[in-house]
Backbone as CSV, one residue per row, in Angstrom:
resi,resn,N_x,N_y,N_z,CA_x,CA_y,CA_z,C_x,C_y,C_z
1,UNK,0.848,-1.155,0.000,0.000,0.000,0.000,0.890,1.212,0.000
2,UNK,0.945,1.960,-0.690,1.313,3.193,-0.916,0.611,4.792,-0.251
3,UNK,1.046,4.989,0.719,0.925,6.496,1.030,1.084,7.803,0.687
4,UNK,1.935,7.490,-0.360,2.481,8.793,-1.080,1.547,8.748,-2.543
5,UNK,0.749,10.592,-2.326,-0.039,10.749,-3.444,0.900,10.948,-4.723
6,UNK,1.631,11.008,-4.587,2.287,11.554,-6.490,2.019,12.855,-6.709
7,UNK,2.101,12.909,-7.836,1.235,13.883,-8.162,0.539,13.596,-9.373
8,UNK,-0.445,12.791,-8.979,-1.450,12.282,-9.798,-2.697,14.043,-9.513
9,UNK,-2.561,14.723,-8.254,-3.637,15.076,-8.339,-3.440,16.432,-7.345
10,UNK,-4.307,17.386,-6.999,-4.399,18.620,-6.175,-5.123,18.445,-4.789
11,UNK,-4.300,18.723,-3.488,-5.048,18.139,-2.503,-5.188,19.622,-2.247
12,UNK,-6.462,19.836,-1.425,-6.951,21.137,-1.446,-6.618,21.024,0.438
13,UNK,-5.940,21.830,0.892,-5.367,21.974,2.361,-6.483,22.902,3.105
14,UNK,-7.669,23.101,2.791,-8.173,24.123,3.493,-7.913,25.925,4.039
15,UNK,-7.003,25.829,3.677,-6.372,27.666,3.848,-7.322,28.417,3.094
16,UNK,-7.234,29.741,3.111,-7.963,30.611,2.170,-7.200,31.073,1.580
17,UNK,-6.447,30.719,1.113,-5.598,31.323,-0.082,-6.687,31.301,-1.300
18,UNK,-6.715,32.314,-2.053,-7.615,32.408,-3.219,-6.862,31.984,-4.216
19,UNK,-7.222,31.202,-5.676,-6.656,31.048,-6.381,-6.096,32.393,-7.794
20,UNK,-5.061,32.024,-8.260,-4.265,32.647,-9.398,-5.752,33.211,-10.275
21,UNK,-5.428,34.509,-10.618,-7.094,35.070,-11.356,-5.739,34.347,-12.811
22,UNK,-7.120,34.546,-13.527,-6.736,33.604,-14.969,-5.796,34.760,-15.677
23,UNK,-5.153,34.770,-16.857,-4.726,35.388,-17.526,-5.290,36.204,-18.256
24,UNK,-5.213,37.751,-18.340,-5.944,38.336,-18.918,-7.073,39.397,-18.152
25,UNK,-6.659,39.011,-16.805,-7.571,39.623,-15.751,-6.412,41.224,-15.100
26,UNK,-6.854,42.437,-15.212,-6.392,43.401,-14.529,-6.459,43.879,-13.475
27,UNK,-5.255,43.727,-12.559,-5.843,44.064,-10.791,-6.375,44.809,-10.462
28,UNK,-5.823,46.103,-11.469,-5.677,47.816,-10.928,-7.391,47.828,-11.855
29,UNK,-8.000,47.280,-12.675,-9.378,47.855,-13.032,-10.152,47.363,-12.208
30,UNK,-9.560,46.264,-11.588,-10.989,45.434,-10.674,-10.549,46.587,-9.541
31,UNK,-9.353,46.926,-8.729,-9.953,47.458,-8.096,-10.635,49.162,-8.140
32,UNK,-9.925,49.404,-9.462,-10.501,50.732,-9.933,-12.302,50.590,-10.160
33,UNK,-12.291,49.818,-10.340,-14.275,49.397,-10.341,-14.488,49.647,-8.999
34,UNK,-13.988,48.625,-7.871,-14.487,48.180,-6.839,-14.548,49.915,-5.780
35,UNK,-13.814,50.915,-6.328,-13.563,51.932,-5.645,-14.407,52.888,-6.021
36,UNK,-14.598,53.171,-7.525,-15.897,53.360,-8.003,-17.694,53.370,-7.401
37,UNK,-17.614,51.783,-7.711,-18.967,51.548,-6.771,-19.144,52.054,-5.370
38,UNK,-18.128,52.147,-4.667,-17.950,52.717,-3.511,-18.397,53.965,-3.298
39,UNK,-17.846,54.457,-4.239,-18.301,56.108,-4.378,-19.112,56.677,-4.380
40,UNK,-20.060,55.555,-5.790,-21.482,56.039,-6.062,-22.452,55.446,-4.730
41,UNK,-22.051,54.519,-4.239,-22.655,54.212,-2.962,-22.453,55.172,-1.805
42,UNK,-21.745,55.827,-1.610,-21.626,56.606,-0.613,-22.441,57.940,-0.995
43,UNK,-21.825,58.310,-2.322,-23.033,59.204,-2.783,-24.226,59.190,-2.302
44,UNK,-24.836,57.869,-2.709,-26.132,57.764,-2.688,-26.854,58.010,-1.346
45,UNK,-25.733,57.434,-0.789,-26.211,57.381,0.863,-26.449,58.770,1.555
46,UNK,-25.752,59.669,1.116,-25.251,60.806,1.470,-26.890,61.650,1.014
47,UNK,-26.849,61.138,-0.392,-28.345,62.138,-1.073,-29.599,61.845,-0.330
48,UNK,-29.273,60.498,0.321,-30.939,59.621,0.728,-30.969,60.571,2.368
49,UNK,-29.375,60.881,2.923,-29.496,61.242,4.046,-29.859,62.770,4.003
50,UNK,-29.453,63.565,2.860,-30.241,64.964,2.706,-31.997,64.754,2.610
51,UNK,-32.144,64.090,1.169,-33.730,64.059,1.611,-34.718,63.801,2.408
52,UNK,-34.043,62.938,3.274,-34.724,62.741,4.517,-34.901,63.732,5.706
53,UNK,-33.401,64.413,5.537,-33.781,65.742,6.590,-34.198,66.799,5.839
54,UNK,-34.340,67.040,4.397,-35.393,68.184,3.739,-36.723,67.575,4.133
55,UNK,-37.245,66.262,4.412,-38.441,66.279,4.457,-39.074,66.578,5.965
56,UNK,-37.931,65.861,6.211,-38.445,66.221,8.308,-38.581,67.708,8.352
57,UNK,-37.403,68.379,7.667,-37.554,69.758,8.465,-38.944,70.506,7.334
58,UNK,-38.979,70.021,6.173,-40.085,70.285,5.560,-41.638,69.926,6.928
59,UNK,-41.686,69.172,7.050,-42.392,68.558,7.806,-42.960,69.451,9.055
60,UNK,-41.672,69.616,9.850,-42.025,70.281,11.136,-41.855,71.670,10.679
61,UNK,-41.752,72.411,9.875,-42.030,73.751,9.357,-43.379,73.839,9.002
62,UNK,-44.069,72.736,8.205,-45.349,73.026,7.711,-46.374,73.080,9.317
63,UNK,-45.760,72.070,10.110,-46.477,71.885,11.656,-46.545,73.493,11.785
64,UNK,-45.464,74.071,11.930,-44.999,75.639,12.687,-45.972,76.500,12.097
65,UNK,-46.086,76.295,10.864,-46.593,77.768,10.119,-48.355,76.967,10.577
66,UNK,-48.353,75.866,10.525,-50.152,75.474,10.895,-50.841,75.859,11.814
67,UNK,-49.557,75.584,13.203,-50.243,75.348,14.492,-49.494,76.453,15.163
68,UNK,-47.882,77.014,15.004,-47.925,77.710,16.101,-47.371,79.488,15.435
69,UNK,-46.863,79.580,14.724,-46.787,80.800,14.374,-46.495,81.161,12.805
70,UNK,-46.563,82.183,12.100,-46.103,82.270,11.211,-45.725,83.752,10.966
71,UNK,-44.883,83.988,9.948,-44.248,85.370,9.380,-44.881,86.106,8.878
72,UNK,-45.325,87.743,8.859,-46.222,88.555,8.220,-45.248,89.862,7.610
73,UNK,-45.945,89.899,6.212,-45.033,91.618,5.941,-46.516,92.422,5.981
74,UNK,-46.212,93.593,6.363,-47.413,94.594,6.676,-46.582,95.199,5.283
75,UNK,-48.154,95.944,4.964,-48.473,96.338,3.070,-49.445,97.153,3.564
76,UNK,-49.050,98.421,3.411,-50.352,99.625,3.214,-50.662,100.212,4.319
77,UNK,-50.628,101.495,4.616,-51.263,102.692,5.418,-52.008,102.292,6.666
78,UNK,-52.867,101.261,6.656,-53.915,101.439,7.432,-53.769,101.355,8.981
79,UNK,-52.570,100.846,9.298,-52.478,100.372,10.921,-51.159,101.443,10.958
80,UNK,-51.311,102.716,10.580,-50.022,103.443,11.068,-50.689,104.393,11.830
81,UNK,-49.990,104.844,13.368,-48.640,104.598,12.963,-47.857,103.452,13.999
82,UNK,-48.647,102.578,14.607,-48.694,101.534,14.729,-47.563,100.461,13.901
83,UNK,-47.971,100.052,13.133,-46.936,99.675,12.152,-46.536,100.395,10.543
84,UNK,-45.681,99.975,10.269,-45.709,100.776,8.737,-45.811,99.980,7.645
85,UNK,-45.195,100.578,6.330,-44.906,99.128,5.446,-43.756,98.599,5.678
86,UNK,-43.582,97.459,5.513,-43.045,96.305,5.249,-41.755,96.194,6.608
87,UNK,-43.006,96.226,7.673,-42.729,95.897,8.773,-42.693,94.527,9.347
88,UNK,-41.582,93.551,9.424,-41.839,91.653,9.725,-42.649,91.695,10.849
89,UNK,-43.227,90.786,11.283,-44.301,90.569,12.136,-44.276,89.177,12.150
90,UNK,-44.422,88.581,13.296,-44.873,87.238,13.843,-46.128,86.575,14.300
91,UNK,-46.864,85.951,14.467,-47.846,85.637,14.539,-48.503,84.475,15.184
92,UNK,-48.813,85.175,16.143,-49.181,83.815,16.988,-49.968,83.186,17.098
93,UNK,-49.992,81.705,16.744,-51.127,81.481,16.458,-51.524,80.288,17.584
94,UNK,-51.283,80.405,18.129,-51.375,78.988,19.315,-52.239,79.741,20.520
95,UNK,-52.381,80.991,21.057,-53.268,81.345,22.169,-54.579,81.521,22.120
96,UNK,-55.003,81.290,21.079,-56.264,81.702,20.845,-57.202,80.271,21.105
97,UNK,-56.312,79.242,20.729,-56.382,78.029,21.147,-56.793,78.044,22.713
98,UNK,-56.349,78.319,23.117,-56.297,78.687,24.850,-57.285,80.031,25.307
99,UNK,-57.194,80.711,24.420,-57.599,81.913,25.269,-58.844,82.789,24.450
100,UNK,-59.309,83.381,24.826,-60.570,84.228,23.802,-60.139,85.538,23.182
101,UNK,-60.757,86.039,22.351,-60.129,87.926,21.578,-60.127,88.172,22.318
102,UNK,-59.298,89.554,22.664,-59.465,90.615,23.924,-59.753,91.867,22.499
103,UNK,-60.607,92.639,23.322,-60.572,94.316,22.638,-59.186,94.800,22.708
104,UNK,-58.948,95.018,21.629,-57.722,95.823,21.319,-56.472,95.058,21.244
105,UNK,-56.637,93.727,21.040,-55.978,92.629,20.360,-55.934,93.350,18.868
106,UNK,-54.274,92.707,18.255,-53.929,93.111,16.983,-53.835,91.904,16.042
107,UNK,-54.636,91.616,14.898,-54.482,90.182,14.644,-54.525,90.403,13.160
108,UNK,-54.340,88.885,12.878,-54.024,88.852,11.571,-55.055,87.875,10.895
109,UNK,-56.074,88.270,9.751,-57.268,87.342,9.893,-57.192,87.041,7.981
110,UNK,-58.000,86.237,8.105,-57.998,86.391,6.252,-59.809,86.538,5.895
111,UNK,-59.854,87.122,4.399,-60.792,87.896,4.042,-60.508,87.889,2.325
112,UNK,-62.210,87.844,1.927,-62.334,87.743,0.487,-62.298,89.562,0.285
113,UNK,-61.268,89.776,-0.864,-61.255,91.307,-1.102,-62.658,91.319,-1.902
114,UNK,-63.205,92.040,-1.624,-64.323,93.043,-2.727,-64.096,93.804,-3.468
115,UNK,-63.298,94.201,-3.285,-62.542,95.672,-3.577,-63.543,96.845,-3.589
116,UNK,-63.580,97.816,-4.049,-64.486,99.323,-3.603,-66.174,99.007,-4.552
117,UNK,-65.702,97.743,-5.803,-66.952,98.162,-6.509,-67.943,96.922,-6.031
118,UNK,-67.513,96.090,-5.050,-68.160,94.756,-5.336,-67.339,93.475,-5.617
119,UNK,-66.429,93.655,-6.688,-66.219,92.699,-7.592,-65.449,91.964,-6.806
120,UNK,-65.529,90.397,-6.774,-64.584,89.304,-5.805,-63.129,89.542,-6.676
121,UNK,-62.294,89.437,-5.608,-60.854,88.860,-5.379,-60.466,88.120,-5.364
122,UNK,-58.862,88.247,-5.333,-58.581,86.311,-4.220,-58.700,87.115,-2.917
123,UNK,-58.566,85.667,-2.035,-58.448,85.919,-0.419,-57.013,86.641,0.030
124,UNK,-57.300,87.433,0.853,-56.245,87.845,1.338,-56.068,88.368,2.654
125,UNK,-54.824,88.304,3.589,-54.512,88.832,5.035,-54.477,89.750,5.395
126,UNK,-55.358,90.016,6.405,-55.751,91.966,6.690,-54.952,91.652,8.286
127,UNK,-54.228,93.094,8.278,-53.998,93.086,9.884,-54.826,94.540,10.436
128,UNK,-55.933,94.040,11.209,-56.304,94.923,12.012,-56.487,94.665,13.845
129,UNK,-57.033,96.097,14.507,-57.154,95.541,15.506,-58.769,95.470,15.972
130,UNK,-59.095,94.718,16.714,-60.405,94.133,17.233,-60.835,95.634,17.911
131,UNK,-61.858,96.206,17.592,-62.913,96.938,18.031,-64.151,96.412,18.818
132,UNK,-64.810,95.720,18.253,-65.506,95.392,19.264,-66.159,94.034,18.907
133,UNK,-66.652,93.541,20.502,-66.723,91.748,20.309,-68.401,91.349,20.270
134,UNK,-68.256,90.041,20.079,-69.599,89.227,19.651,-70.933,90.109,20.581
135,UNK,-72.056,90.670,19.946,-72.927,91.147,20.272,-72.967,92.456,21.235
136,UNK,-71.678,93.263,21.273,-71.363,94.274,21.338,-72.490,95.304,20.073
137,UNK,-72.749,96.472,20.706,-72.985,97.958,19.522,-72.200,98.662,19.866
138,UNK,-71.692,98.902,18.025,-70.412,99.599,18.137,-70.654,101.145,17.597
139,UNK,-70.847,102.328,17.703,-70.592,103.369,17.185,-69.806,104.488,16.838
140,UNK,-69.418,104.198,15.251,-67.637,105.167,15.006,-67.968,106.536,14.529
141,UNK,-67.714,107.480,14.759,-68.161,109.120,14.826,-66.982,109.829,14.819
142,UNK,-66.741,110.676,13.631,-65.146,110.883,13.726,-64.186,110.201,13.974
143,UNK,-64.316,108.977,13.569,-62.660,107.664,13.875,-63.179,107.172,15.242
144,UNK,-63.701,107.875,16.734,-64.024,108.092,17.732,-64.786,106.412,18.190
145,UNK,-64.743,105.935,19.368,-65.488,104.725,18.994,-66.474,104.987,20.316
146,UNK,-67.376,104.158,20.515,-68.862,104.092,21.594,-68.698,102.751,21.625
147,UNK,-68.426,101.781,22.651,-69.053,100.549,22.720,-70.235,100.725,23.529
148,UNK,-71.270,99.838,23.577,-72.995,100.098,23.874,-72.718,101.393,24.582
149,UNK,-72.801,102.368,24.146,-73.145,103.792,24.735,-72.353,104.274,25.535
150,UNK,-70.806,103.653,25.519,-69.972,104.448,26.337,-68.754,104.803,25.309
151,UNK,-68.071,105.987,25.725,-66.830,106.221,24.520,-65.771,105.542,25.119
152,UNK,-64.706,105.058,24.036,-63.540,104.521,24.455,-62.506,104.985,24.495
153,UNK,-60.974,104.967,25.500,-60.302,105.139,25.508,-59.383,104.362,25.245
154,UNK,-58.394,105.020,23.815,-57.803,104.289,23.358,-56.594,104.586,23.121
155,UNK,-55.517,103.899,23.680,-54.539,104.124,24.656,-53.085,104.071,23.577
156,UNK,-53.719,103.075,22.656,-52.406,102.952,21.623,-52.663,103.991,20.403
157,UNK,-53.152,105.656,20.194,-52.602,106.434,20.078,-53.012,106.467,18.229
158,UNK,-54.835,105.998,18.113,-54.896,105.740,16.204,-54.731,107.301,15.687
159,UNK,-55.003,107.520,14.273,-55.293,108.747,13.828,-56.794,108.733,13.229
160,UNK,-57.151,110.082,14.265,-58.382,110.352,13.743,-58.883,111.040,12.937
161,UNK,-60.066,111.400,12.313,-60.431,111.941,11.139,-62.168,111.828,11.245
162,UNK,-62.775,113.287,10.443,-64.032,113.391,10.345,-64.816,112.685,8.552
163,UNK,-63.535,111.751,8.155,-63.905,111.025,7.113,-62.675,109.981,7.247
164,UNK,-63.638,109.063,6.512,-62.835,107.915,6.281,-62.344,107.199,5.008
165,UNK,-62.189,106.265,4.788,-62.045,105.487,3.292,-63.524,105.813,2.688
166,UNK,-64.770,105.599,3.542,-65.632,105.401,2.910,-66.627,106.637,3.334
167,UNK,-65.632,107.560,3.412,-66.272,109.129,3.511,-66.891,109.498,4.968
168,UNK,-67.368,110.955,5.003,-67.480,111.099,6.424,-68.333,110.193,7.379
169,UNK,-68.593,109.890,8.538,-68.735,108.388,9.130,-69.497,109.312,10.596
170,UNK,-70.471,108.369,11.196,-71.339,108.472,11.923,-72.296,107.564,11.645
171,UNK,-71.814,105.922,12.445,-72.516,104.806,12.343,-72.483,103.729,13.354
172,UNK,-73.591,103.510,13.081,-73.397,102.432,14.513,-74.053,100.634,13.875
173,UNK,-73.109,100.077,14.466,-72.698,98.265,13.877,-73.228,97.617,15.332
174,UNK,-73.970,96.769,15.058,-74.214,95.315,16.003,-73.420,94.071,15.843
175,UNK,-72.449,93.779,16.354,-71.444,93.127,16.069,-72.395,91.391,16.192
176,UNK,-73.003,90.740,15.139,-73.086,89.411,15.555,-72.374,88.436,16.342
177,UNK,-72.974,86.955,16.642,-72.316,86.489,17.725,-71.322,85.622,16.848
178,UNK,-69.971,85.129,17.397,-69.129,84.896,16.632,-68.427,85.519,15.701
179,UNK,-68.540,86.742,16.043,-67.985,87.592,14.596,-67.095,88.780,15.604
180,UNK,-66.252,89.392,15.202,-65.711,91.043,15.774,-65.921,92.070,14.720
181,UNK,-65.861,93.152,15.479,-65.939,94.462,14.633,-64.084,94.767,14.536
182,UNK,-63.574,94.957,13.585,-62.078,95.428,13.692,-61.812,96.804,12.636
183,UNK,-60.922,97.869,13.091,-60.252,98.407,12.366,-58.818,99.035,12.248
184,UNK,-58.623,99.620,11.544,-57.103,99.983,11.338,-57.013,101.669,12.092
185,UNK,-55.831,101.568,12.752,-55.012,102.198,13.470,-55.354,104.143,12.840
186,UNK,-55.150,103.787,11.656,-55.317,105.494,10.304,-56.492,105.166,10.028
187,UNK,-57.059,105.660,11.123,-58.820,105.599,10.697,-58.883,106.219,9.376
188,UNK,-58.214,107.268,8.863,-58.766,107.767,7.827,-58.527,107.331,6.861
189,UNK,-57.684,106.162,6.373,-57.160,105.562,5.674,-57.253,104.006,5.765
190,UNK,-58.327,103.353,6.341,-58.174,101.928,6.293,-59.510,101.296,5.827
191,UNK,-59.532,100.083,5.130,-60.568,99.772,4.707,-60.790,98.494,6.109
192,UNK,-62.031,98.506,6.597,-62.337,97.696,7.807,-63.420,97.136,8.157
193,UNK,-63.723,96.933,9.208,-65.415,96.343,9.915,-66.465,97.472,8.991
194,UNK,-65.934,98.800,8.796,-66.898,99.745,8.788,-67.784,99.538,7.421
195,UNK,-66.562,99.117,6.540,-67.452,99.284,5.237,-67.770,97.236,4.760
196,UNK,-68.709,97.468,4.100,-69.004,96.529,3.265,-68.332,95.132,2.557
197,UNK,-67.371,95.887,1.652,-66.569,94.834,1.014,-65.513,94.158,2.155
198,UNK,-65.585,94.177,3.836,-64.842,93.599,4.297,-65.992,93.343,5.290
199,UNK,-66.323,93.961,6.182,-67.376,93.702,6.963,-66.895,92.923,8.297
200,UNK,-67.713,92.624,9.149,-67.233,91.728,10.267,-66.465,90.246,10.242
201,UNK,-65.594,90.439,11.270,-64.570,88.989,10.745,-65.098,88.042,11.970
202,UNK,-65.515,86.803,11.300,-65.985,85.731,11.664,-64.507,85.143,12.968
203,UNK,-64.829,84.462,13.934,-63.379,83.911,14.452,-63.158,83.027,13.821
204,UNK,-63.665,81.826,12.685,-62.829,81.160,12.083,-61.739,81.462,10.813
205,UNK,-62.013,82.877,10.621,-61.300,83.463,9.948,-59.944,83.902,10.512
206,UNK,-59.925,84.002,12.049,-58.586,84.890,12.419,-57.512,83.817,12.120
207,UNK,-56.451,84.429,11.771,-55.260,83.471,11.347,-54.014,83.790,13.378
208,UNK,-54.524,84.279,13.726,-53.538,84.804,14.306,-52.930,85.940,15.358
209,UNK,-52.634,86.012,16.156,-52.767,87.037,17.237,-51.151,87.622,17.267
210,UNK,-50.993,89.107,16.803,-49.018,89.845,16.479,-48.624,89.884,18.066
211,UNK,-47.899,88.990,17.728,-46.773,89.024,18.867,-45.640,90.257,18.921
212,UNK,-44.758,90.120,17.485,-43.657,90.945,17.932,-43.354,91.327,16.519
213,UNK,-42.363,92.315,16.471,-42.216,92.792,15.265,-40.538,92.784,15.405
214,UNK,-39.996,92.384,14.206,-39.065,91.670,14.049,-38.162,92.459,13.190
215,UNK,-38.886,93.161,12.407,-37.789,93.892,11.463,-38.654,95.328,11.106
216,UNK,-38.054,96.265,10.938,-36.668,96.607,10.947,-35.499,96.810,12.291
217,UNK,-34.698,96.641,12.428,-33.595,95.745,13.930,-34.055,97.344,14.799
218,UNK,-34.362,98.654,14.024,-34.051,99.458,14.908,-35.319,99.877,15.607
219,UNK,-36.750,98.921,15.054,-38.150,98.949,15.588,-38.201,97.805,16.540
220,UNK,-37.784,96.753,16.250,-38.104,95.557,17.269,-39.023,95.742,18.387
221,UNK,-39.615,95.228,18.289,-41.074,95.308,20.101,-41.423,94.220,19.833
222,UNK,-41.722,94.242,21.201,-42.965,92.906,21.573,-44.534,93.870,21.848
223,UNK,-45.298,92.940,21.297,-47.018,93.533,21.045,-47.422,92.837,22.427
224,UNK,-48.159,94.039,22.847,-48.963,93.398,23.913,-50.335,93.881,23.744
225,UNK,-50.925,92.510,24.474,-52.202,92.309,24.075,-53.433,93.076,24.263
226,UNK,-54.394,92.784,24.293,-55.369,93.872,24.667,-55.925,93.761,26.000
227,UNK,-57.021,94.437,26.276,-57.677,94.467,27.455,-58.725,93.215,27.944
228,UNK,-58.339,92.524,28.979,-58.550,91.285,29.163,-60.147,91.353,29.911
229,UNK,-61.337,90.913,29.060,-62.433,91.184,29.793,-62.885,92.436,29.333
230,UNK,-62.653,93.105,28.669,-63.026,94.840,28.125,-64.078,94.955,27.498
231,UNK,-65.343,94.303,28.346,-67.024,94.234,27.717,-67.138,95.756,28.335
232,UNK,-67.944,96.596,27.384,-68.645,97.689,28.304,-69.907,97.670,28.730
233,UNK,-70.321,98.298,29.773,-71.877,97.528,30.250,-73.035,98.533,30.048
């Protein structure tokens, strides 16, 4: 009996030695491939890891502007001198959730324009302030205001006038329930509760209660709110 294989044949020893690549095979392209794929894989990984945080922060931005505040530019005369144009403004929209209008709250509501003749608009964001609340009578007389038969004192300083947008004025409004009477700051210059093509703003309309004003750096304030309970009797 013979123990010795010859070499009739290949005994395979178990090691991991890999075998001889065949002839014709290039090291430097396989691994120039293999470094390649790498690349575009890391790429990829890299792009999947941006879109995922564009969508989150997409995400919790759309939450922000829904539920708790959003950015306003003030456009036009009517709340000066209060604010001016293109004054930033913030908007709060989360207390109202919690809390009820106050008189002389400054808010930010949305509204179908009419414009002066009638004719519909698109919708658009009015900032005024709340005059007077659900089933309140309101009477404006020279800019001047009466809630049920008493005059008001009004502390943040509007401009008055013996005409208005919608000419000289001496009128009195029953504010329905669910609804406010609001107007702008330049009585003589604002389109508001008083006239028609805007009329009383429903509360599912308010977008929003101005917190603070943000720009320009050398205006900055914080808005404070109105008079808490300010029914007149």
């Amino acid at each position: 009996m013979n123990d010795n294989a010859g070499g009739a044949g290949k005994i395979l020893d178990g090691s991991t030695d890999q075998p001889q690549q065949g002839p014709g095979v290039n090291q430097e392209e396989v691994k120039k491939d293999r470094a390649e794929n790498e690349e575009q894989e890391s790429a990829s990984s890299v792009l999947k890891d941006w879109v995922d945080l564009l969508v989150r922060a997409g995400f919790w931005a759309l939450v922000i502007y829904l539920f708790i505040f959003q950015v306003s530019v003030v456009e036009g005369p009517s709340m000066q001198p209060t604010f001016l144009d293109y004054d930033r403004l913030v908007i709060d929209k989360l207390t109202y959730r919690f809390s009820s209008v106050r008189r002389f709250d400054v808010i930010v509501f949305q509204a179908v324009d009419l414009g002066r003749h009638g004719l519909e608009r698109c919708n658009r964001d009015y900032i005024k302030r709340v005059i007077g609340l659900p089933g309140e009578t309101v009477r404006v007389r020279d800019g001047r205001i009466w809630i049920n038969g008493r005059k008001m004192d009004e502390p943040y300083g509007p401009k008055y006038s013996a005409c208005s947008w919608s000419g000289f004025e001496d009128e009195t409004f029953v504010v329905p329930p669910g609804q406010y009477f609001v107007m702008g700051d330049n009585r003589p210059d604002s389109k508001d509760s008083r006239q028609d093509s805007l009329g009383f703003v429903p509360a599912g309309q308010i977008r929003g209660l101005v917190r603070l004003r943000f720009w320009p750096r050398g205006r900055v304030q914080w808005i404070e709110r109105g008079i808490e309970n300010a029914r007149s009797q």
